[in-house]
N, C-alpha and C positions, 0 to 999 in steps of 0.2 A: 504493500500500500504506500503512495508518496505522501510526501509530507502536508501537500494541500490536502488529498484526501482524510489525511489522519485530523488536519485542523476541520476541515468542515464539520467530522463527526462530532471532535467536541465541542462546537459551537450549539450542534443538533441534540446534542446531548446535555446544555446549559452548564459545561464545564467553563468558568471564570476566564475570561479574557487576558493577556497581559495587559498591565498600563501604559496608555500612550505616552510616551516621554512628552511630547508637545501636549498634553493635557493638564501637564503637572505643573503648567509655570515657568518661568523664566530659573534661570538657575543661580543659585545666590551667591554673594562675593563670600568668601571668608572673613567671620565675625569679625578679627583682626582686621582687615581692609574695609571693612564699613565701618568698624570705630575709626582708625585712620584719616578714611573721609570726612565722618562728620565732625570730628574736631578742627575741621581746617575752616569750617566758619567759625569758628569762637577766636578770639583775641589770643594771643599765645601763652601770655600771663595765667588765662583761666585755663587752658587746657586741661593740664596736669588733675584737677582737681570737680572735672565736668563727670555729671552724672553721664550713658549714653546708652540710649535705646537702640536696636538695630531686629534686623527681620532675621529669625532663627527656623524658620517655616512659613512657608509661602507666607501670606500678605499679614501676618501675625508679626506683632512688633513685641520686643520682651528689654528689660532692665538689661545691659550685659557689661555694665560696670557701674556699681554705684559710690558717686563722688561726695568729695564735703564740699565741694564749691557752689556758687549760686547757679550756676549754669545748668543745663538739660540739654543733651546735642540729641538729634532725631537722625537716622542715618537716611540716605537715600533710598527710596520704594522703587526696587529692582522693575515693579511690573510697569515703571511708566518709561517714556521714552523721556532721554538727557539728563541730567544729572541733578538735583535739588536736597544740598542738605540745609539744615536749621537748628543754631544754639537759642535760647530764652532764657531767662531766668527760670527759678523753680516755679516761679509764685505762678506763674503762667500756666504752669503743668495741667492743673484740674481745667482751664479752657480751652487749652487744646486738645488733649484728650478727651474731650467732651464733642467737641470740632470732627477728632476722628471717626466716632462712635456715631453722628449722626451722618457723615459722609459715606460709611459701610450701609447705613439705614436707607440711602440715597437721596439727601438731605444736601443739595447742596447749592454752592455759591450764595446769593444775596440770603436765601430762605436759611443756608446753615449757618450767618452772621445774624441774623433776627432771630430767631430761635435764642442762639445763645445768651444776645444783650436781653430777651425777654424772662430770661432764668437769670439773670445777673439781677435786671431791676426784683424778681421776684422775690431773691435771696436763695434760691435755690443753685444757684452756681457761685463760689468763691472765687473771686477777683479781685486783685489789689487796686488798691486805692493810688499808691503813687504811680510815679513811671516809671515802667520797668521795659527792657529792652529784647530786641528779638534781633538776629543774624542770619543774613540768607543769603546762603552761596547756590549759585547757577555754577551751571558747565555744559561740556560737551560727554563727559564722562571721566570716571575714577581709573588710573592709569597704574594697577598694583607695582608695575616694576621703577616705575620714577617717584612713587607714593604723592602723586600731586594730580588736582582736579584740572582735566585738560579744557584749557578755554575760561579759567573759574573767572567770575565778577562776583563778588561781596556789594551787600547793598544792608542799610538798615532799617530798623524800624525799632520807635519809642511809642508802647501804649501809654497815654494821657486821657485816662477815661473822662468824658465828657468837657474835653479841650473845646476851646473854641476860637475864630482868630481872632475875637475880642480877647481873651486871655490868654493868649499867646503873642498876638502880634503876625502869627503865619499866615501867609495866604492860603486859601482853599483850591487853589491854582495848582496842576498836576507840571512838576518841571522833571526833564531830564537828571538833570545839574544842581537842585537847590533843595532846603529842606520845603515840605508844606503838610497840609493837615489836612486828612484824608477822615472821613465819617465824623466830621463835626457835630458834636452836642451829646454823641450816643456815649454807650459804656464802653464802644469799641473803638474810641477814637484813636488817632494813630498820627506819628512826625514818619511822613517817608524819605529817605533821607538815598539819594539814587546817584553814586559819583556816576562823571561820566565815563562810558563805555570807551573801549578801545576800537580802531577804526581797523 
């Protein structure tokens, strides 16, 4: 009997299929090389001492080193295309992970920043009061044998909840080049802070 005949039987016979490799996802860097990456958005001074989340099975994000430092790095999600890590402070933690959980729910863009600031005004979501800051590195992708994000731009961001550019003095003007304020009056207010790109 050949080997297609022998597969059809047990197919006709409800014998278990192998797994499609192309079903399973994209295939994951080494914990080591996603911690690597996502501490290259944090400042160099925090590194050493940054908490950092990274993907240890498919799209399942888990602690894989826990820091004393204020920081939280998030490693890059293997299943999107280019490159996107992010450091925050801790105090951030409970709204972005809040961010993620309703993103899996498919909750997202403008509906999953309303949602959130409506569990913030509720008191049902904890969120700081001061400003506390976020770091987003772009790329083209994480390069294990140079250990450097190919293409990286660094850009920031200061939540200022319920900033306004009465109380700040920033425009609400979106610039390449300059800082401004981005969701004025809300819980989600934010300083985007975008140097410019390289040509």
């Amino acid at each position: 009997m050949t080997l297609l005949a022998q597969a059809a039987l047990l197919i006709l016979a409800g014998a278990p299929t192998p797994p499609d490799p192309a079903a399973e996802g994209p295939v994951l860097p080494s914990v080591e090389d996603q911690m690597a990456a996502a501490l290259q958005a944090a400042p160099e001074d925090m590194r050493a001492a940054a908490t950092v989340l990274a993907y240890r099975a498919g799209p399942t994000l888990a602690r894989v080193r826990i820091g004393k430092g204020d920081l939280v790095c998030l490693a890059d999600d293997p299943a999107k295309d280019g490159f996107q890590a992010a450091c925050y402070h801790r105090e951030l933690e409970p709204y972005m992970a809040r961010g993620r959980a309703l993103r899996a729910q498919g909750v997202l863009g403008q509906d999953n920043r309303a949602q959130r600031w409506a569990e913030i005004e509720a008191g049902k979501l904890v969120f700081p009061k001061q400003p506390r800051a976020l770091y987003v590195l772009h790329g083209a992708g994480w390069d294990p044998a140079t250990k450097e994000v190919k293409d990286a731009y660094l850009r920031w961001v200061v939540f200022t909840p319920y900033a306004t550019p009465e109380s700040t003095g920033l425009t609400t003007q979106a610039s390449p080049s300059a800082p401004w304020l981005m969701f004025p009056g809300t819980a989600g207010a934010h300083i985007m802070i975008n140097p410019p790109q390289k040509k």
